[in-house]
Every structure is written in C-alpha cells, then in structure tokens.
N, CA and C atoms as an extended XYZ file, in Angstrom:
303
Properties=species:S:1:pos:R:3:atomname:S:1:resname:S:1:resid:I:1 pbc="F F F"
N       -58.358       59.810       87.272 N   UNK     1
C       -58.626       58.487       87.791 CA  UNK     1
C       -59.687       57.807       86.933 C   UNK     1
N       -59.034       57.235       86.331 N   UNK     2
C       -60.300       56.590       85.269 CA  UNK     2
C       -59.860       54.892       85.281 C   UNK     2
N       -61.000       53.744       84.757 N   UNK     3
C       -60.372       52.627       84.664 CA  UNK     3
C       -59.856       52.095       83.442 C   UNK     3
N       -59.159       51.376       83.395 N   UNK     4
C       -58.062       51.229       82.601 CA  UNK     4
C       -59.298       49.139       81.869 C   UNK     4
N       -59.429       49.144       80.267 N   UNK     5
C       -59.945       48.432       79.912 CA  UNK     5
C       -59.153       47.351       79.527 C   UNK     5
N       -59.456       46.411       79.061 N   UNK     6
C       -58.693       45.539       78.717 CA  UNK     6
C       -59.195       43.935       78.205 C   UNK     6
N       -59.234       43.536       76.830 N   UNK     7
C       -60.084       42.497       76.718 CA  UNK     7
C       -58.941       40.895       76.729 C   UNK     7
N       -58.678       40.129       77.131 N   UNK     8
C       -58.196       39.046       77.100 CA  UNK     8
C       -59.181       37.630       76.449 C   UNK     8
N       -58.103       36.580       76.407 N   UNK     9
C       -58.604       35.601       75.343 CA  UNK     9
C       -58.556       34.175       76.695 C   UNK     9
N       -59.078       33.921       77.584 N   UNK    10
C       -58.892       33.075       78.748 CA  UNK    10
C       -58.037       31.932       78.057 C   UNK    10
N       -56.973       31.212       78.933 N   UNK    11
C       -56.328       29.985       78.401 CA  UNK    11
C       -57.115       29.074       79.065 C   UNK    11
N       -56.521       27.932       78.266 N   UNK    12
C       -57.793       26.512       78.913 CA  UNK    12
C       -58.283       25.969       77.796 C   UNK    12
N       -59.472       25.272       78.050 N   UNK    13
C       -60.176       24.264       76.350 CA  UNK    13
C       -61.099       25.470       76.073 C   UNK    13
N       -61.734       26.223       76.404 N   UNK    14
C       -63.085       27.064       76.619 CA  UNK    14
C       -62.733       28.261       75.441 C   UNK    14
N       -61.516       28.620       75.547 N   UNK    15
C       -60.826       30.102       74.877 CA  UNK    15
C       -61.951       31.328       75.269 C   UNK    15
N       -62.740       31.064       75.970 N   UNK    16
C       -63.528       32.361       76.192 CA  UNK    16
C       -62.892       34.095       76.165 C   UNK    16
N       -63.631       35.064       75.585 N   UNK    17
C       -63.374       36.640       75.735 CA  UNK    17
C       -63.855       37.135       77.231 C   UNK    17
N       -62.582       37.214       77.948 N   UNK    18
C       -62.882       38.162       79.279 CA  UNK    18
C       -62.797       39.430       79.146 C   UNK    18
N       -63.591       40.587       79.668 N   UNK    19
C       -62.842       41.772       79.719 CA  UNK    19
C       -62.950       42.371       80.634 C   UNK    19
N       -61.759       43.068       81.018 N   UNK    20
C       -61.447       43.494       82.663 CA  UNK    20
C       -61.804       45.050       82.516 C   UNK    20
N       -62.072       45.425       83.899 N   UNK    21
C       -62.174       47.111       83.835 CA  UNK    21
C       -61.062       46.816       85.242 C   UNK    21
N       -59.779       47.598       84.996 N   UNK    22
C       -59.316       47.834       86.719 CA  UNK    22
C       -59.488       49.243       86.838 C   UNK    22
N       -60.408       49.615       88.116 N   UNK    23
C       -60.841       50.410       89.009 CA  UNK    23
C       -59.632       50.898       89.555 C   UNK    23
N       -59.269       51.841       89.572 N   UNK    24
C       -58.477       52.871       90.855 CA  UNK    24
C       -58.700       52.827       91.788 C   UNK    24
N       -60.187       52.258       92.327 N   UNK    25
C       -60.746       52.811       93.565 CA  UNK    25
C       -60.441       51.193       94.017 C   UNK    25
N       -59.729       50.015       93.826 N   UNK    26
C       -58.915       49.074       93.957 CA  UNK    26
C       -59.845       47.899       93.752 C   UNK    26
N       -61.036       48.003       92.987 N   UNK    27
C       -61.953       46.796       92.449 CA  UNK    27
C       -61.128       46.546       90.876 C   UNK    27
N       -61.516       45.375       90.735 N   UNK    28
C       -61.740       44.086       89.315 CA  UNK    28
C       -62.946       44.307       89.181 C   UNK    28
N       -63.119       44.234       87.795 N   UNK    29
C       -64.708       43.645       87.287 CA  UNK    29
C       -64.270       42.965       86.105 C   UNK    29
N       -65.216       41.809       85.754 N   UNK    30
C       -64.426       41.346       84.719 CA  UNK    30
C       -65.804       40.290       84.336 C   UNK    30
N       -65.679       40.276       82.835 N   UNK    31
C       -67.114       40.289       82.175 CA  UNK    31
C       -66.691       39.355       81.215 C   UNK    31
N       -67.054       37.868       81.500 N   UNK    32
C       -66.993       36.818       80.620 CA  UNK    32
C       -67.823       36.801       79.287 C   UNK    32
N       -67.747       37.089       78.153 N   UNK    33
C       -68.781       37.505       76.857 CA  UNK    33
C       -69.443       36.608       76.911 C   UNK    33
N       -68.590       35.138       77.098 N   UNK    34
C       -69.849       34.155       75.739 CA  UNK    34
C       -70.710       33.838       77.445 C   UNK    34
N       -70.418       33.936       78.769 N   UNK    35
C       -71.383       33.336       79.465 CA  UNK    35
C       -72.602       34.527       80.162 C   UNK    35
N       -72.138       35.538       79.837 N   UNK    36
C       -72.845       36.334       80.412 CA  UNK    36
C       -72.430       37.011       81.625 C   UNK    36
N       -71.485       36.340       82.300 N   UNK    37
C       -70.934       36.424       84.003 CA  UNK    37
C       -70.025       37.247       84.172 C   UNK    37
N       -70.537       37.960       85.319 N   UNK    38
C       -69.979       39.337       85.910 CA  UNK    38
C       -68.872       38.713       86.867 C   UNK    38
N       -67.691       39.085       87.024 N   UNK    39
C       -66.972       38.580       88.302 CA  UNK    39
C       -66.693       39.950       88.506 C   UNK    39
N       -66.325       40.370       90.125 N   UNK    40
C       -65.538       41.191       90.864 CA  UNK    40
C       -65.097       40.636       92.249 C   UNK    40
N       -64.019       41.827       92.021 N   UNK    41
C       -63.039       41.488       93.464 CA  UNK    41
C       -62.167       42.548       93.522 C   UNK    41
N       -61.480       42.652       95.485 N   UNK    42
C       -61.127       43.777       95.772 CA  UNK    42
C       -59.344       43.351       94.968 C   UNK    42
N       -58.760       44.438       94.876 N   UNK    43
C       -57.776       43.863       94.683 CA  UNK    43
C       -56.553       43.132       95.671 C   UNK    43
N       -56.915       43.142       96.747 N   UNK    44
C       -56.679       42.438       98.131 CA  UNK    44
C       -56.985       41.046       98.456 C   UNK    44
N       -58.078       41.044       97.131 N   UNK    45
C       -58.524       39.479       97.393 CA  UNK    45
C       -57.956       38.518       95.938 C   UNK    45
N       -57.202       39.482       95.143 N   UNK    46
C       -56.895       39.016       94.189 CA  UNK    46
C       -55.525       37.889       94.290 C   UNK    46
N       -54.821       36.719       93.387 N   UNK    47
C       -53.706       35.758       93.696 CA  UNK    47
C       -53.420       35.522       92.445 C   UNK    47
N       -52.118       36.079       91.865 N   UNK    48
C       -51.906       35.327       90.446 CA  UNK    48
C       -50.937       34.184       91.453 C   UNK    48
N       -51.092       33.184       90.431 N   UNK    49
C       -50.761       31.520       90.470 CA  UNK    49
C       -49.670       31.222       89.201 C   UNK    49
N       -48.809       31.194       88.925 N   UNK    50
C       -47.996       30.951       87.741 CA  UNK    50
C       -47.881       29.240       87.985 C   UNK    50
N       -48.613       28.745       86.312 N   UNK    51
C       -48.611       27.463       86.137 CA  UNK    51
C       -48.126       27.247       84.642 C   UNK    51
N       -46.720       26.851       84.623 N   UNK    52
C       -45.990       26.866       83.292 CA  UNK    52
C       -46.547       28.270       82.366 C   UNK    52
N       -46.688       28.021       81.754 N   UNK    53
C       -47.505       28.873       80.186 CA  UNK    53
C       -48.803       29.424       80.915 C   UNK    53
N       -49.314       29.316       81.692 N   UNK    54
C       -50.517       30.233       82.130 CA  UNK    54
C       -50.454       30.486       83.421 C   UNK    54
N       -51.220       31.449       83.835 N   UNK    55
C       -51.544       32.124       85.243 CA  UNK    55
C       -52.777       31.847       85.556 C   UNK    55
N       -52.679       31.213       86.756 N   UNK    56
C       -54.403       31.394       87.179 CA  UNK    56
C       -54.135       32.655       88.125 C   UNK    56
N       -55.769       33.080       88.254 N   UNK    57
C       -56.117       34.224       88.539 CA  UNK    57
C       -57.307       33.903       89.606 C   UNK    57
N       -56.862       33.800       91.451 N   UNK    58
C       -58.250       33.486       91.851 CA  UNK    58
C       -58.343       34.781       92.686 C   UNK    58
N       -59.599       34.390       92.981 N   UNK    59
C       -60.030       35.423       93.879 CA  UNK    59
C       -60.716       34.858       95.309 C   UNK    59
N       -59.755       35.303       96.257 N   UNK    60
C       -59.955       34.376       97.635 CA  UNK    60
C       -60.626       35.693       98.932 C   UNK    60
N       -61.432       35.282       99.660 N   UNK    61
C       -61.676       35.919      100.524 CA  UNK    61
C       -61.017       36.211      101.625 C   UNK    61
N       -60.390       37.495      101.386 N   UNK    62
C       -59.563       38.426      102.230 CA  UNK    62
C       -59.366       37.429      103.908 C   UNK    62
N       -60.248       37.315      104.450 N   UNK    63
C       -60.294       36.872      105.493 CA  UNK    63
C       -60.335       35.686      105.744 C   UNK    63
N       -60.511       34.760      104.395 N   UNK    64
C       -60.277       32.997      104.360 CA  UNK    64
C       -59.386       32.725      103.262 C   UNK    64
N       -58.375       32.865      103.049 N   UNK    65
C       -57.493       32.558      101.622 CA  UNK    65
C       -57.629       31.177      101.396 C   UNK    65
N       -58.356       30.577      102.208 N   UNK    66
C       -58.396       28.623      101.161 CA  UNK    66
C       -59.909       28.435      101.039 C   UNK    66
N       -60.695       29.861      100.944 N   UNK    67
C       -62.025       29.731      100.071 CA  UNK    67
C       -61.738       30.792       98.500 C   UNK    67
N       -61.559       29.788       97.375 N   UNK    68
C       -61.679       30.455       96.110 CA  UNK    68
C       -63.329       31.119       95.653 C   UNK    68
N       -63.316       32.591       95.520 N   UNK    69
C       -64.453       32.441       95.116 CA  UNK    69
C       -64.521       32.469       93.357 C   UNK    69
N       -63.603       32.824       92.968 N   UNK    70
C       -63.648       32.455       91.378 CA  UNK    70
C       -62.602       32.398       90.995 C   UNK    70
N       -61.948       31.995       90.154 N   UNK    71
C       -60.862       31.624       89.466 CA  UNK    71
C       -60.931       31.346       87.621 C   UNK    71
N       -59.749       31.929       87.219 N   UNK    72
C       -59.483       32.989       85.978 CA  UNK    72
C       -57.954       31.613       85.588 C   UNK    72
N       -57.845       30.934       84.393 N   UNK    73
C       -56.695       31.069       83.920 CA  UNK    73
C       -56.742       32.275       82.180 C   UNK    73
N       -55.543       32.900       82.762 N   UNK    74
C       -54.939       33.313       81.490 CA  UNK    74
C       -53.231       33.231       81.097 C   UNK    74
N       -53.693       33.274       80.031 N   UNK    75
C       -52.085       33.709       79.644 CA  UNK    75
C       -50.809       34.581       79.850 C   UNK    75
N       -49.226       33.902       80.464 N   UNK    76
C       -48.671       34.544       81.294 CA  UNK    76
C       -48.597       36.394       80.947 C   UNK    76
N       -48.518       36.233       79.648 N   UNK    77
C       -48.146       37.927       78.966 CA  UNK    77
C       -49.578       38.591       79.729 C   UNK    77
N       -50.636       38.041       79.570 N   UNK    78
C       -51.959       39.049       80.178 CA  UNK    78
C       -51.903       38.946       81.592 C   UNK    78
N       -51.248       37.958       82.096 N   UNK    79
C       -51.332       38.238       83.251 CA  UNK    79
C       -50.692       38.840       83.834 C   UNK    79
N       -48.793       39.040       83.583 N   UNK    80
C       -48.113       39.853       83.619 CA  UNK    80
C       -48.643       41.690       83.456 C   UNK    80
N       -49.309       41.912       82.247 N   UNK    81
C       -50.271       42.483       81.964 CA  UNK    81
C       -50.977       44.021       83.170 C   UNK    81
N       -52.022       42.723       83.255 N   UNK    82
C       -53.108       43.082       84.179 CA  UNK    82
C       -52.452       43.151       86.068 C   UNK    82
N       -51.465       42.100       85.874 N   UNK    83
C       -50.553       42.980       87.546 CA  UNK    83
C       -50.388       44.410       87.283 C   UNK    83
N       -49.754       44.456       85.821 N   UNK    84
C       -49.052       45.821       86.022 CA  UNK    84
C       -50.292       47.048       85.860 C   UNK    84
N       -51.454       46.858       85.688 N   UNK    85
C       -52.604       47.682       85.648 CA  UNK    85
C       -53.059       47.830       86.922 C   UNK    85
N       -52.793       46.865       87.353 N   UNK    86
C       -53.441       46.706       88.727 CA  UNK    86
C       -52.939       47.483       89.769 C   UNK    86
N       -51.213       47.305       89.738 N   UNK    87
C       -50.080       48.134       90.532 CA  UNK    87
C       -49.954       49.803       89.879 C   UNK    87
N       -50.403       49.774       88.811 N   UNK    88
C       -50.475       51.105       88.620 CA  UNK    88
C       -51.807       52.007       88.745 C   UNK    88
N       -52.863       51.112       89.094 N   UNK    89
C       -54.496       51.667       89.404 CA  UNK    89
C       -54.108       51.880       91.241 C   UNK    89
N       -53.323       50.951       91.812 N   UNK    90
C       -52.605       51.293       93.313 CA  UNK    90
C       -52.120       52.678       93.604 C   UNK    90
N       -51.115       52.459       92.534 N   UNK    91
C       -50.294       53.826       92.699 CA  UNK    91
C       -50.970       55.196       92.688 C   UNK    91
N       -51.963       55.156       91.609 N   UNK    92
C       -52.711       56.476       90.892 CA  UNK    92
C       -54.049       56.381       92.023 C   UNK    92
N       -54.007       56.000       92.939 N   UNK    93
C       -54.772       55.834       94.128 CA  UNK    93
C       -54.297       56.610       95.287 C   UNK    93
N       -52.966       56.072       95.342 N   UNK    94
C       -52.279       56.408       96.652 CA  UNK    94
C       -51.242       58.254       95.970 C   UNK    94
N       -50.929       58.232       95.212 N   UNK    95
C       -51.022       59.934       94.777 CA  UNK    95
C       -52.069       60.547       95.148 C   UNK    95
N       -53.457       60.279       94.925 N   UNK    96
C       -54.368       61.021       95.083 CA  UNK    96
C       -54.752       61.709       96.072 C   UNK    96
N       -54.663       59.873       97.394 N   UNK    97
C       -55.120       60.923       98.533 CA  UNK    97
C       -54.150       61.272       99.282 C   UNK    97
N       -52.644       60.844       98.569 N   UNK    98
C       -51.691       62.047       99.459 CA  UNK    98
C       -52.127       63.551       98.746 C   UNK    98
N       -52.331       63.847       97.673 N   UNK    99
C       -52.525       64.795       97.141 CA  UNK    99
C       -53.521       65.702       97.642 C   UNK    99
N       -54.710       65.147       98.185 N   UNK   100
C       -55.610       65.231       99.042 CA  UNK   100
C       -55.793       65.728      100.248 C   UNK   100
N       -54.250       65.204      101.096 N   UNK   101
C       -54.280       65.848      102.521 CA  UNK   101
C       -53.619       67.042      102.610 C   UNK   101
C-alpha cells in the first residue's frame, strides 16, 4: 500500500505544476509548485466535471455538495488519469481489509 505520485501541468491561463500523491488510505494531496498550496481531500469529496478539452476537479463537502472547497482544472488525459489512480488506490484498499478479516 503505498501512494501512487504523479505530477500534472494544470489547464487554464496559469499552466501551473500540480503534483498529486493518491493515498490508499482514500485521501488526495496535491501540491501546487509555483504557489506554495497544499490542497487535500477525501476521495468522497472528490467531482470530476468534464468541460470540452478539460476536467475540472472540485472538491465539495461530503455533506454540502454546492459548497466547493477547491477546484482543479486539468487536462482530460490527466484526468482520466488520476480517476484511474484513484479507483485503483479504492480497490488496493478494499483487498486489504478483506484480507484482513
């Protein structure tokens, strides 16, 4: 169970370097270079958004989905991407603690 890295190029005017760590244990962290800024989120609170050529990426509170607390566009291939890291940091989760009982 280890996290799976991953650096992306954000779409938008900004082109900023994000880089994601997805957690097994079902967290995001994700580390904007040029601003300094830490984002996380459960992956429960996570929403890809498909908008033509890019994905936004927000992150809404589990228990209020029309409060964004941050929001990510990237590009559809990374975002495509990072689902499939995400669904497979799920999976390698849910082996475990069947493995477990």
């Amino acid at each position: 169970m280890y996290a799976k890295y991953r650096s992306y190029t954000l779409a938008g005017k900004t082109h900023y370097h994000a880089h994601f760590a997805v957690r097994p244990t079902g967290s995001l962290l994700v580390e904007i270079e040029e601003d300094h800024e830490k984002l996380e989120a459960d992956f429960e609170d996570l929403c890809f958004i498909q908008h033509g050529k890019t994905t936004g990426l927000d992150c809404v509170e589990h228990c209020e989905p029309t409060h964004c607390c941050w929001h990510l566009d990237l590009s559809s291939n990374d975002a495509r991407e990072l689902t499939r890291l995400i669904d497979d940091a799920k999976e390698e989760y849910e082996i475990l603690m069947r493995d477990l009982c």
